[in-house]
Each structure stands twice: as C-alpha cells, then as structure tokens.
DOLO-569346 format. One record per residue: residue in one letter; z, y, x of N, C-alpha, C, O, CB in turn. Coordinates in steps of 0.001 Angstrom, whole numbers, plus 500000, padded with zeros to 6 digits. Atoms other than C-alpha are relative to their C-alpha. Glycine has a CB too. Layout:
AZYXZYXZYXZYXZYX;...
***
This chain:
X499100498849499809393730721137365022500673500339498676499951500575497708499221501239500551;X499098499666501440396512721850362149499931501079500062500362501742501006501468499631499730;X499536498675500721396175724835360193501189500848500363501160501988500827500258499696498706;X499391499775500872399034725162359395501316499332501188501428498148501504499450499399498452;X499349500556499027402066725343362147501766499542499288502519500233498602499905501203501336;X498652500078500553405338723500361366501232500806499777501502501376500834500369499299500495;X498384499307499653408938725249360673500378499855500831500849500825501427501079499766499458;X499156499952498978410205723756363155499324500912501611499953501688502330500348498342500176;X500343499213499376408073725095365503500135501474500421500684502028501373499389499783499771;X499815499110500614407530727987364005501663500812500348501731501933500853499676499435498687;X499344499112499899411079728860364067500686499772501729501606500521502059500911500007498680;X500216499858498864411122727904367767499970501038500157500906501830500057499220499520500433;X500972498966499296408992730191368915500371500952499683499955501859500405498665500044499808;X499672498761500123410545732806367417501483500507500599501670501689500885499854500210498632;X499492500386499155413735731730369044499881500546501136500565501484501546499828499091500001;X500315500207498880412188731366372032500129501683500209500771502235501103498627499095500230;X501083498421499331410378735347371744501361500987499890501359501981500615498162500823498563;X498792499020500296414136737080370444500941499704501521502019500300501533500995499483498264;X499522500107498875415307736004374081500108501220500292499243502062500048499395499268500827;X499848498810499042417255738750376198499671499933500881499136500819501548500913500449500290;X499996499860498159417192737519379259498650499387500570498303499106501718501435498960500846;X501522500176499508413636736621378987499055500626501377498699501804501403499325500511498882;X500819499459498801411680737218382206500940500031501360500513500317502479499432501595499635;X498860499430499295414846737541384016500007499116501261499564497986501061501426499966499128;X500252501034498947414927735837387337501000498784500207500891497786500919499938500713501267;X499808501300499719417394733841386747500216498987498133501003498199497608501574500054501220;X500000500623501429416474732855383153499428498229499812498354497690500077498902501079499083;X500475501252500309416865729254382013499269499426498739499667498670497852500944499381500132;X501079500470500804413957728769380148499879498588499570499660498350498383498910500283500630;X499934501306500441414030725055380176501348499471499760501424498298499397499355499208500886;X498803500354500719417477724748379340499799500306498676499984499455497807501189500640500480;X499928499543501691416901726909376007498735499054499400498558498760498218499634502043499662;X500637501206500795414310724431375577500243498983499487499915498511498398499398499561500374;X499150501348499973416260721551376249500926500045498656501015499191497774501036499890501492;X498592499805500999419299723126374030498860500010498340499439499421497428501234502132500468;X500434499734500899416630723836371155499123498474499130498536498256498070499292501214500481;X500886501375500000415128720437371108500449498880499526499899497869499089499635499579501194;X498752500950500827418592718897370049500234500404498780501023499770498080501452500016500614;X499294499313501235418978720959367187499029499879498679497958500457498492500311501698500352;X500534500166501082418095719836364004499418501023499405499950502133499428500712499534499332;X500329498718500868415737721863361779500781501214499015500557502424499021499269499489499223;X499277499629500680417880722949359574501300501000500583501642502008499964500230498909499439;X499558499227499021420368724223362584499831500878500809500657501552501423500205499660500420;X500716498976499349417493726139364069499856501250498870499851502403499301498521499380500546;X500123499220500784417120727948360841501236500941499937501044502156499963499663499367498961;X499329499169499902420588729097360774500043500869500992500081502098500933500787499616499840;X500266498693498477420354730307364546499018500809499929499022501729500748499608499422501524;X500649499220499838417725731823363770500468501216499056500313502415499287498836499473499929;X499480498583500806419386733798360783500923500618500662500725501832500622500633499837498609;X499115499500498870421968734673363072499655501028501038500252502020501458500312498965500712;X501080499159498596419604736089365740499383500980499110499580502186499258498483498881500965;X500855498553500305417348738004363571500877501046499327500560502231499422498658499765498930;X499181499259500635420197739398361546500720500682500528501071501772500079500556499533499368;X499384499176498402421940740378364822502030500094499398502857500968499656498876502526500291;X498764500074500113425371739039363237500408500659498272501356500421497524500599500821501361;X499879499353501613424972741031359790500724499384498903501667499697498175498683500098499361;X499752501064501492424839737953357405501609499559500428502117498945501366498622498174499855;X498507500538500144428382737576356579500202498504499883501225497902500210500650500588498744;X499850501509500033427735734096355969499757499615500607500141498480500322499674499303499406;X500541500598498702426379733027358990500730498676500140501959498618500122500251500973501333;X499454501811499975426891728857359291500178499702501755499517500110502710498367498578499159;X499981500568498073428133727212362895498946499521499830498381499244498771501175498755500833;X500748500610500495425720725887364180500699499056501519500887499586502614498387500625499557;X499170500906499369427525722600366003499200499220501164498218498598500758500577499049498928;X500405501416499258426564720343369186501452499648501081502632499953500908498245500269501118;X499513501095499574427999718324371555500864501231501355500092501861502077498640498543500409;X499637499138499426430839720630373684499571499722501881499352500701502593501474500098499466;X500069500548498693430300718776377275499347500943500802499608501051502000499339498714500062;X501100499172498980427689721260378502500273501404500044499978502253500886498413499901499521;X499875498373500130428900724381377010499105500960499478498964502151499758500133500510501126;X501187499578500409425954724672374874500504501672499719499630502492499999499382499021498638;X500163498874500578427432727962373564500047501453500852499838502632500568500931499919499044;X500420498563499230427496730013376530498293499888500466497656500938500382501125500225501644;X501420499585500000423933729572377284499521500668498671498945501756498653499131498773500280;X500350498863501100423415730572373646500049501252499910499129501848499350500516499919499137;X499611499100499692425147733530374497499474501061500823499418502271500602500747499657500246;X500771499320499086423396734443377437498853500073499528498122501010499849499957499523501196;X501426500156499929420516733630376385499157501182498572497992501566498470499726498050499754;X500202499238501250420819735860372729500806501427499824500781502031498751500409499054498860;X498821499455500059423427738251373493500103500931501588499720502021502013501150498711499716;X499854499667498342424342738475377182499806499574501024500593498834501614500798500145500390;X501017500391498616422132738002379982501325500079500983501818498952501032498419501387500508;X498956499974499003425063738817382566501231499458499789502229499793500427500239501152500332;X498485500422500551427788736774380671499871498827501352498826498357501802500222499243497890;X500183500842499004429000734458383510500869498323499615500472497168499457500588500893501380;X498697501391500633432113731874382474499970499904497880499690500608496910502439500883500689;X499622500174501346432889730431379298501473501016499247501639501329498068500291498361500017;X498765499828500097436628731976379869499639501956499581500592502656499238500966499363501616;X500199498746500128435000735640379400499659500014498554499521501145498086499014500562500956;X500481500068501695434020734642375486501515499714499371502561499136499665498650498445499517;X498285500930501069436620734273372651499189499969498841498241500755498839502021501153499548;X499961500592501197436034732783369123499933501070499257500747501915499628501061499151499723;X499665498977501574435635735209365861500685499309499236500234498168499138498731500476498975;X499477500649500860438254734167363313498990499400499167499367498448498484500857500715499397;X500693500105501077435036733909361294499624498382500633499200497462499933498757501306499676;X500477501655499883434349730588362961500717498740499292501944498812499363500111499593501492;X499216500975500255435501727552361527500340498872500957501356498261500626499551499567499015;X499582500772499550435533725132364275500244500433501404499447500520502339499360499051499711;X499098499419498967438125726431366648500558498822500165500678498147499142500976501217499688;X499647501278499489439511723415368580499932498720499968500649497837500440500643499952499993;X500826501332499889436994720794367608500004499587501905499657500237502891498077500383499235;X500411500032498724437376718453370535498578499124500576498334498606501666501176499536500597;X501196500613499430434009717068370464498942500994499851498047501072500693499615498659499333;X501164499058500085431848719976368934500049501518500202501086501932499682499499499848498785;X499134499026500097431954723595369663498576500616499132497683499797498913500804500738501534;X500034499073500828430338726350367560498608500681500563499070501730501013501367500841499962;X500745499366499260426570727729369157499387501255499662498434501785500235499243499271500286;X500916499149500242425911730397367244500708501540500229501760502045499838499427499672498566;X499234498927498809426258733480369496500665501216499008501507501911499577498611500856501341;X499509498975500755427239735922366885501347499630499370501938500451498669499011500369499001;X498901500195500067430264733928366464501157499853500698502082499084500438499913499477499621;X499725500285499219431537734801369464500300502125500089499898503135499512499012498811500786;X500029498494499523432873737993371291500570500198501816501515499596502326501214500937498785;X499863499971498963433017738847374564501074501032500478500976502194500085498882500070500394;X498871500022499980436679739326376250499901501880501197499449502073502326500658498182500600;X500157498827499324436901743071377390500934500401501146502108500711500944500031500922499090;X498550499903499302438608743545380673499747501118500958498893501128501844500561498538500837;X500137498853499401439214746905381885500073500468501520501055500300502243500734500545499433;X500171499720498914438013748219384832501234500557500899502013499930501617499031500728499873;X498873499569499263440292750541386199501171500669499244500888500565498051499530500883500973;X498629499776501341444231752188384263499566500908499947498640501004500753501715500017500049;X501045498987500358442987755351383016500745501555500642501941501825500536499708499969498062;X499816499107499154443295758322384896501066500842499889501119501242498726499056500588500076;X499287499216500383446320760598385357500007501255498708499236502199498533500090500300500999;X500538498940501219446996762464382066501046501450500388502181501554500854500399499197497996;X499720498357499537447480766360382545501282500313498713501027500123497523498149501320499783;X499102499588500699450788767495380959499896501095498894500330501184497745500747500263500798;X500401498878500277449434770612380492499103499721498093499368500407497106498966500487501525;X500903500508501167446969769056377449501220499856499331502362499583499700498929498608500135;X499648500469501546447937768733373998500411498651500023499583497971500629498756500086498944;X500131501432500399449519765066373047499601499519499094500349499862498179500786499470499966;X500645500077500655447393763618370962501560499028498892502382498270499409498467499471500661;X499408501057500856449499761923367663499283499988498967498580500871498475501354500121499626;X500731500571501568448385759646364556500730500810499223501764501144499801500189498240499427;X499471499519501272449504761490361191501427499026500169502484499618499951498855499691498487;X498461500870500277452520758703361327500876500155500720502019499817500412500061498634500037;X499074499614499111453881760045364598500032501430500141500423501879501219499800499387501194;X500135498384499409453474763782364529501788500402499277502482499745498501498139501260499012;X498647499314500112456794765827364180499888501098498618500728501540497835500348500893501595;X500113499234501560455384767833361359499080498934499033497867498997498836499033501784500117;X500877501399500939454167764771359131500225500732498681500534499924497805500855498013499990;X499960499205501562454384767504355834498820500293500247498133500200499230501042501363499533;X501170499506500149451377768659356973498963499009499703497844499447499436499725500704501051;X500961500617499828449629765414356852500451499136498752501192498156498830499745499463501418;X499940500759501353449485764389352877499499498487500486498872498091501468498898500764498694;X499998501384500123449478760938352249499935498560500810499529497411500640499281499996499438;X499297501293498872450999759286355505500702499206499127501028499460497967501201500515501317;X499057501135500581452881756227354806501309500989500269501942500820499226499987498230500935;X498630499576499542456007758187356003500045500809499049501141501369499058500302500574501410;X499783498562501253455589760799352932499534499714498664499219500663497946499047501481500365;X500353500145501248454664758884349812500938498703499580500810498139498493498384499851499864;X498906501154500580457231756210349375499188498554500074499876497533500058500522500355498162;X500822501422500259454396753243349257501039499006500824501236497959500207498137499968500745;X499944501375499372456136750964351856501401499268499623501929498382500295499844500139501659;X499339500500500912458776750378349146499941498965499225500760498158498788500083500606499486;X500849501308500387456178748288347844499370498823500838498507498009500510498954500449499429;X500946500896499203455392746394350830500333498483499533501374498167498958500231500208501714;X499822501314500895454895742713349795501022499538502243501011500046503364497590498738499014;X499375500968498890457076740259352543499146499715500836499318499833502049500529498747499594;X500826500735499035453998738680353606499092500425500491498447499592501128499573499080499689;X500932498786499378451729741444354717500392500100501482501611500112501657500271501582499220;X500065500094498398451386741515358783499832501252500635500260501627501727498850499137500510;X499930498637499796450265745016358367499437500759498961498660500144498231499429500338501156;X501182499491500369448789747862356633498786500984500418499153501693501355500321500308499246;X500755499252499768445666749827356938499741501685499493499888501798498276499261499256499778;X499976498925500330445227753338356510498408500562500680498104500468501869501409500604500450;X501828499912499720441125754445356615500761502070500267501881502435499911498227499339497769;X499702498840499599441128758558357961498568500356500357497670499710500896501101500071501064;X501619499220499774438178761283357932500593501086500501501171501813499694498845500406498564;X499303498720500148439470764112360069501502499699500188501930498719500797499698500684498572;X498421500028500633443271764694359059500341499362499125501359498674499195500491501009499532;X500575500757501463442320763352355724499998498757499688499009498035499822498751500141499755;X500208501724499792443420759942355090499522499910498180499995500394497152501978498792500632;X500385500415501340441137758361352318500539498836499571501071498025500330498683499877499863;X499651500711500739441902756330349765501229498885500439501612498609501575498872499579499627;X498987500695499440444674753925349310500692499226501277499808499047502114499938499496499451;X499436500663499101446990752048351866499191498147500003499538497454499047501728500201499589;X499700501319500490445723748371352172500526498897500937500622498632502135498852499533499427;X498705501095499241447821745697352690499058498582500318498143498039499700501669499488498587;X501000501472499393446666742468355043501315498946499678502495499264499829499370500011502260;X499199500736499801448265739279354415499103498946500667499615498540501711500777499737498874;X500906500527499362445511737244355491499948499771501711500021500881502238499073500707499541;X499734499778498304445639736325359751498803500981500519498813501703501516499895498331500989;X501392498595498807441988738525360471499253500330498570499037499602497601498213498940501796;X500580498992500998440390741067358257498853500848500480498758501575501469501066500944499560;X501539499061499344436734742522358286500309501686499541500206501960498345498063499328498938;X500849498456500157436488746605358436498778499981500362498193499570501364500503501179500823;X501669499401499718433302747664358172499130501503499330499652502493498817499042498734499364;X500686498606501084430595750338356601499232499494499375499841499013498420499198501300500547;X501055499967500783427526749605355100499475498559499989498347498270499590499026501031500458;X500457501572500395427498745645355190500822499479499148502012499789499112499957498972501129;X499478500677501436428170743403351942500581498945500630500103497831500844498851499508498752;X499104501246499637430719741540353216500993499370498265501499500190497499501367500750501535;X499091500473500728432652739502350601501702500563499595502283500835498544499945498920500573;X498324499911499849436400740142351786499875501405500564498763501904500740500926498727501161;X499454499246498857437623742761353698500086501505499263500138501593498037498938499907501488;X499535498901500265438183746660353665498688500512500307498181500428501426501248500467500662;X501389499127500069434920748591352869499983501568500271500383502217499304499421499868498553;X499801499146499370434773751663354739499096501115499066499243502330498934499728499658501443;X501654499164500610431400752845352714501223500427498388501757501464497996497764498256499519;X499367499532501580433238752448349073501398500825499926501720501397498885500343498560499066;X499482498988500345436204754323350160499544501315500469500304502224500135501082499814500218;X500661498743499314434167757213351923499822500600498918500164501770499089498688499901500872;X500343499713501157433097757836348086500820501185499450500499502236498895500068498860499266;X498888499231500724436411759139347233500354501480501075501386502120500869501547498792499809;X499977498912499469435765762139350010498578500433499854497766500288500768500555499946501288;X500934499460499701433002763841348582499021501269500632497807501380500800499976499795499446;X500244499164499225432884766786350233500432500016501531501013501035501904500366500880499399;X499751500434498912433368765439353705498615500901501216497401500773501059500011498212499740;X501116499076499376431419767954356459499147498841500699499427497643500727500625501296501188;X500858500737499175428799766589358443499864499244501274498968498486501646499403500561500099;X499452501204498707430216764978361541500479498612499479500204497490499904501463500593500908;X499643501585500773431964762450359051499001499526499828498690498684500671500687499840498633;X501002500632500267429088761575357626498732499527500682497833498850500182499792500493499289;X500822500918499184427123760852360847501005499252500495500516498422501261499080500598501091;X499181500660499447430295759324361815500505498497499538501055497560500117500853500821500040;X500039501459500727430182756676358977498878499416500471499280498298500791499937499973498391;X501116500341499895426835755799359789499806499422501591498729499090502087499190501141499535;X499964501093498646427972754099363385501189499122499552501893498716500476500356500802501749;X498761501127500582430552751935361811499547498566499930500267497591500145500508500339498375;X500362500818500335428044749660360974500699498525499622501132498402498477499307500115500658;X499295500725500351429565746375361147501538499739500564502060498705500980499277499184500039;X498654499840499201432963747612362361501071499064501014500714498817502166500717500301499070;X499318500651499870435817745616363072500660498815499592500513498565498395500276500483500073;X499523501212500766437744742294362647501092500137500812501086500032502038499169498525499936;X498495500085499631441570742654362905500506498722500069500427498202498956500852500692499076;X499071501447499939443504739175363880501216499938500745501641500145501882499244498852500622;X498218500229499698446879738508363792500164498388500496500088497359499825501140500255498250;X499800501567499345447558735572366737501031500133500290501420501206500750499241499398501173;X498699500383499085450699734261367768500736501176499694501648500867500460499783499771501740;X498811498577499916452959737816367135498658500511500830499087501632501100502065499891501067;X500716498720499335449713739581369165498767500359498846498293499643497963499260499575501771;X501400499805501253446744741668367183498588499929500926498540500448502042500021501936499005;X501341499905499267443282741250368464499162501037499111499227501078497882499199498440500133;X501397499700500785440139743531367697499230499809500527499121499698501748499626501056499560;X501654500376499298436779742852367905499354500587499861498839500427498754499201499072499767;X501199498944500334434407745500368155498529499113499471497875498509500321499616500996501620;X501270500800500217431265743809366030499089501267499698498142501003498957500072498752498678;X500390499159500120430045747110365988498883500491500807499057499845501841500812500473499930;X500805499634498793427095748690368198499608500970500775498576501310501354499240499772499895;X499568498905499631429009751391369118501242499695500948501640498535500840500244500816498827;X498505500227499553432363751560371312500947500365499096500552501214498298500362500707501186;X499205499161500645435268752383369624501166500277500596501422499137500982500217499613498871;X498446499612499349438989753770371280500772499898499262500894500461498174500336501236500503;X498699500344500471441917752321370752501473500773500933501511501215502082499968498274500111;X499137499575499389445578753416370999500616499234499591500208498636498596500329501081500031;X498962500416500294448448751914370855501129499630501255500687499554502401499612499011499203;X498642500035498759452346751290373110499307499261501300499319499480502511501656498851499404;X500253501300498565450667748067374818499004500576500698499084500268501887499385498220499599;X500941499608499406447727749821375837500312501027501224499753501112502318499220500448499040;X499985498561499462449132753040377053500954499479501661501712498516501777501050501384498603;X498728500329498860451004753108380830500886501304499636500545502195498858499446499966501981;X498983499087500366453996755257380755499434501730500273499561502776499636501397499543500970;X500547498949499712452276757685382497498644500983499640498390502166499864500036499724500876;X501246499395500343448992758244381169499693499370497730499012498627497022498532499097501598;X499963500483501741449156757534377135498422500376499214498223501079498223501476501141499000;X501629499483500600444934757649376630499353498971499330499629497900499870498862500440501192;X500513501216500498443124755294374633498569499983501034497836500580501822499743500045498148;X501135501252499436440927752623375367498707499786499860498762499236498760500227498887499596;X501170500321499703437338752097375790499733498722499435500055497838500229499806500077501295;X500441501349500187436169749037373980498717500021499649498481500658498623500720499273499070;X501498499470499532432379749026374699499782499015498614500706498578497929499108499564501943;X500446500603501401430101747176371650500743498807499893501720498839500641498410499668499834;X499869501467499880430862743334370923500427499501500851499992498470501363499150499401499934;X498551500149499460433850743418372712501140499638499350501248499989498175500377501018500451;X498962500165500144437003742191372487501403500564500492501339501315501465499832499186500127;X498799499331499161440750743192373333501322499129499031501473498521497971500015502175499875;X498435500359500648444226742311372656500834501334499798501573501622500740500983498943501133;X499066498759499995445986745688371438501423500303499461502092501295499171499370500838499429;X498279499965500194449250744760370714500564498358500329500184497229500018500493500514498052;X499615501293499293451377742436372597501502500215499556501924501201500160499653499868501820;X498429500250500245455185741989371284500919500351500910501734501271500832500314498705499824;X499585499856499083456304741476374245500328501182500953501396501656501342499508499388500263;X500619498373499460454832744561375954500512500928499450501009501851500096498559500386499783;X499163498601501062456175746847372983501135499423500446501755500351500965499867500185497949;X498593500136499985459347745156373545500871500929501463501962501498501435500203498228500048;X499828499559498670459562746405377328499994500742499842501056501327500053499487499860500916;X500286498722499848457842749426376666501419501273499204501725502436499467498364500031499246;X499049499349500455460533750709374781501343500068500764502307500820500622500121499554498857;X498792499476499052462907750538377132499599501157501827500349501635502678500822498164500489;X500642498968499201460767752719379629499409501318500057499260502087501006499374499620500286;X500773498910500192459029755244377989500700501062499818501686501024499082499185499885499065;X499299499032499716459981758610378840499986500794498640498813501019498343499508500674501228;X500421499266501411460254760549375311500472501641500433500067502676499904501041499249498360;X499948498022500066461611764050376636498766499612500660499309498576501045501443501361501017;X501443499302499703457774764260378065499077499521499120498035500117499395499404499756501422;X500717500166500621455874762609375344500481499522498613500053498567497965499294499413500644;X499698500154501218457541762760372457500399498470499279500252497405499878498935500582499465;X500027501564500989458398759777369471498702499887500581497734500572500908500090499929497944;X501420500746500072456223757391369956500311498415498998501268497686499258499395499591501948;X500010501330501168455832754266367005499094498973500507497884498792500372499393500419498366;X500661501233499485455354751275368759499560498899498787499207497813499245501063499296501057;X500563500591501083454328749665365399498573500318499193498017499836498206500931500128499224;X501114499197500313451490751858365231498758499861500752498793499987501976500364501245500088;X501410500360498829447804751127366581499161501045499322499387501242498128499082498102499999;X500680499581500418444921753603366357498418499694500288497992499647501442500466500904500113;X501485500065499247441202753072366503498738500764499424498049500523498432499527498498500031;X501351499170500858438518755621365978498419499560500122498078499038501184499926501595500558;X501205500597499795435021754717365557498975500685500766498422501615500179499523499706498866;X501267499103499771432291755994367946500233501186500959499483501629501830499498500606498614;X499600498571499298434542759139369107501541499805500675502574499572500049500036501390498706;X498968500051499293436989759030371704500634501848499703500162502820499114499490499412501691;X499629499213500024439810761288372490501292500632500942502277499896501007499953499884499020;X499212499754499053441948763262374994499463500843501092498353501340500901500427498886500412;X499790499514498859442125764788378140498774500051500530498556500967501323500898499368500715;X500883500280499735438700763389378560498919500315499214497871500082499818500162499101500237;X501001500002501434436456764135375242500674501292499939501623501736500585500147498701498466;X499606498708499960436525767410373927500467500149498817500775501304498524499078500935500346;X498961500509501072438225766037370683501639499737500882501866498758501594499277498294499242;X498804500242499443441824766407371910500972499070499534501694498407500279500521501006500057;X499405500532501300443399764903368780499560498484499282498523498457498620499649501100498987;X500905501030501129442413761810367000499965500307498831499168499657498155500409498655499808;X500504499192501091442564763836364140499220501257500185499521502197499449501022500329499279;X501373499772499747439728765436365199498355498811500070497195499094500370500294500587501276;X500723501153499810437885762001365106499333500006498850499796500645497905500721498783500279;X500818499277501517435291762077362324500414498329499164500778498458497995497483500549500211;X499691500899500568435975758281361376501094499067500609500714498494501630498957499521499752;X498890500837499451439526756216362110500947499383499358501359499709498245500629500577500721;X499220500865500705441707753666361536501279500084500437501520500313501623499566498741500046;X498363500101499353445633753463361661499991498662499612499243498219498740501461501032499300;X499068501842500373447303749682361477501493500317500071502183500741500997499715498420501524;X498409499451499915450613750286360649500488498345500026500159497600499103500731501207498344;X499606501516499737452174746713361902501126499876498942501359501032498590500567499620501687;X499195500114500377455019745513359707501231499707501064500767499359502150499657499324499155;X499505499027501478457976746233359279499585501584499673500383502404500127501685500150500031;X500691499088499851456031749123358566501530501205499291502465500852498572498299499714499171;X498430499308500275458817752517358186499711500327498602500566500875497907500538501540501015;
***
C-alpha cells in the first residue's frame, strides 16, 4: 500500500469532489472521468487552479484537447453549470487564446461565459416616474462636475481609442477618464489583475465615500470584461453579482429600463446597427436626449421604476462607456 498518494491522483480527486452537478441525476460521472483521464498532469493542475480559484487567477492557462466531443461544455457543466444545455449558449472570454483553433478548443470553464438571453422585454415604464439619466445625458450637466461634456478632456482623445471609461460613486465620478484602445478590457475591484482599470485603486481617491459605496465596492469583485467585436460591445459579467445595464440597443422605445445580467453572464449591449435604427424612432418629446454612444452599467444595484433607486446616480458603484466618437 503507497504512503504516499500521487499528484495526479491527488489532484483528481479533488476535481472530481469541486463537482456541481455532483449527485445530480443526470450527472456524467464517467464522462468527467473519461475527460480527466486524457489530460495530462500538468493540464489537471491548471484546471484545477482554475476551479479552486473560481476564475480569480488572472493568469489562468487553456487547458487544450481534442474539439470533436465538445470537451468544454461538459467542463462547464460539470464546474460551473449543471443546467447549461448546448454549446451555442457559451461564448469565449477575450482572455482565451485559442479562439478558432480548428482542432483544439479551450476546457477550462472559467474561460468561458454563458450567453444571457432575456426572458421577457421589460415591463411598461410609467411616465409618471422620474427618467433616469447618466451625468452625460442630463439637461443640467453643470451640476455634474467632471462629465466628459464639462472638462474639455475629449480634445485629447487619441484616434485609436474605441471608447472611454468613466468609474462613478453616487453622482461623483472618480478619478480620471480612461481611454481603451485595446479590443477587451478587465474592470474589476479587489483582484491583481495585470492590465485593466482597477476599481479598488481609484476608490482611494474618494475618501470620504458614505457607506453604501463602500459595501458597494465590495461586490465588484471580479467585475467586468468590456470587448469591442465587429462595431458591437460585449460585457461579461465575471462577477458574482448581477449587474444592470443601459444603453439605446437595449432599451425598446417604449420602456427605456436597464437590463438584468445575472452572474457569469454574458450580453451584447451595443449593436451599431440597432443605434442606427433607433435613432430614427425614438420619441424625444417623451424621453428626452438620449446619447446613443453612451452605455451604463452599475454594479450590484439596479434602477428605475422597479428598484427604489430611481436614478443611476443613486447607484453606489457604476460605470459609463462613452463609445467613440465620444462628444
């Protein structure tokens, strides 16, 4: 009898025990055997950093086999989402590198996001209510220091920037504008990511921020990943919270409420096309300007007609994307 149980085993079994859909009746147990049995040691180790880290490690490695079977939606189901059904309900994280390998695809489930598709259009919005606007569309934008529309910055916009970001606590937009030139960009809070827009280090520069912000940073966790495809923007909630989005493509003419994007979800919130239409429909004597170049997404706290935040500046943590050509 060996002491002393191998790694590979070893990180089996631990594998095996971080299963969701464990017990589940229709759990394929001997598939995740099967799938685990191909995978080099060294490939189990990353899945396993992947799994226990729950997507954290910014570095997270593919971990590659053979696409024919579709190893990566069982991964999926099997680490992630027990009720995931098709492959066509997953999409890719920019963070992957092998996007249209045609022999290997990518198994490690945290490099993956699942494609959010909304139930039903969102319920008649009451006239009577307040319209909610970002600081960039309100009609009194004096009141709201350091919009892009009131400090001259987008004088400086570089050519090749796709958009910029604008971080917001409140009314209160913190710290600088930043500019993406890059196709997908990590927001986040309190994870050491390499790249991206750190939500934690500009929070710094509001130190007297009341106490809703500051439980409001503290669901951000590993926020968002903005990607610029084709002329459309994607986000990915990698977060383990929902967060609500606004923006032209989202809204119907009639009901202008943001969106629901449940955890480790996906969406498409701006479509070209869609803004292009929408602007020739939208009624403005009943809802005012509206800046179809403008996307909003608050973290954690919805808002409207429905929440008892009317405003998204009432939102304790949020993001603007000001698309280019930004005004």
């Amino acid at each position: 009898m060996f002491m002393f149980r191998s790694r590979r085993a070893t990180l089996t079994k631990r594998l095996l025990k971080a299963r969701r859909r464990r017990g589940a009746p229709d759990d394929d147990g001997d598939g995740v055997m099967v799938l685990l049995k191909q995978l080099q040691e060294n490939q189990l180790g990353m899945l396993w950093t992947a799994v226990e880290s729950r997507g954290r490690d910014g570095g997270s490695n593919c971990v590659l086999m053979p696409r024919d079977r579709q190893p990566h939606v069982l991964c999926c189901q099997t680490w992630r989402w027990p009720d995931l059904l098709q492959s066509t309900d997953l999409k890719r994280l920019p963070a992957c590198r092998f996007a249209g390998d045609p022999v290997y695809v990518c198994c490690n489930p945290y490099h993956w996001s699942r494609v959010y598709q909304p139930d039903t259009p969102p319920p008649p919005y009451s006239k009577s209510e307040k319209l909610d606007r970002a600081p960039s569309e309100n009609p009194l934008r004096q009141q709201f220091h350091g919009s892009l529309t009131t400090n001259g910055e987008d004088s400086l916009r570089n050519p090749s920037e796709w958009c910029r970001l604008a971080y917001w606590e409140l009314a209160q937009r913190v710290g600088p504008l930043f500019p993406v030139e890059a196709p997908a960009v990590n927001v986040f809070g309190d994870v050491p990511y390499c790249d991206g827009l750190s939500l934690e280090t500009l929070a710094q520069q509001n130190c007297n921020a009341p106490e809703s912000v500051r439980h409001g940073r503290c669901k951000i966790g590993l926020g968002v990943t903005l990607s610029h495809e084709g002329g459309s923007v994607w986000v990915y909630n990698r977060s383990e919270n929902p967060i609500f989005v606004n923006s032209v493509t989202l809204d119907s003419a009639d009901s202008p409420l943001p969106t629901r994007v449940p955890a480790e979800q996906c969406l498409c919130v701006y479509d070209p096309q869609k803004a292009a239409a929408h602007r020739t429909c939208w009624d403005f004597s009943t809802h005012g300007p509206i800046d179809p170049n403008s996307i909003r997404i608050s973290f954690a706290k919805g808002w409207g007609p429905l929440y008892k935040r009317q405003e998204i500046t009432s939102c304790p943590c949020w993001l603007e994307i000001l698309l280019a050509p930004c005004r």
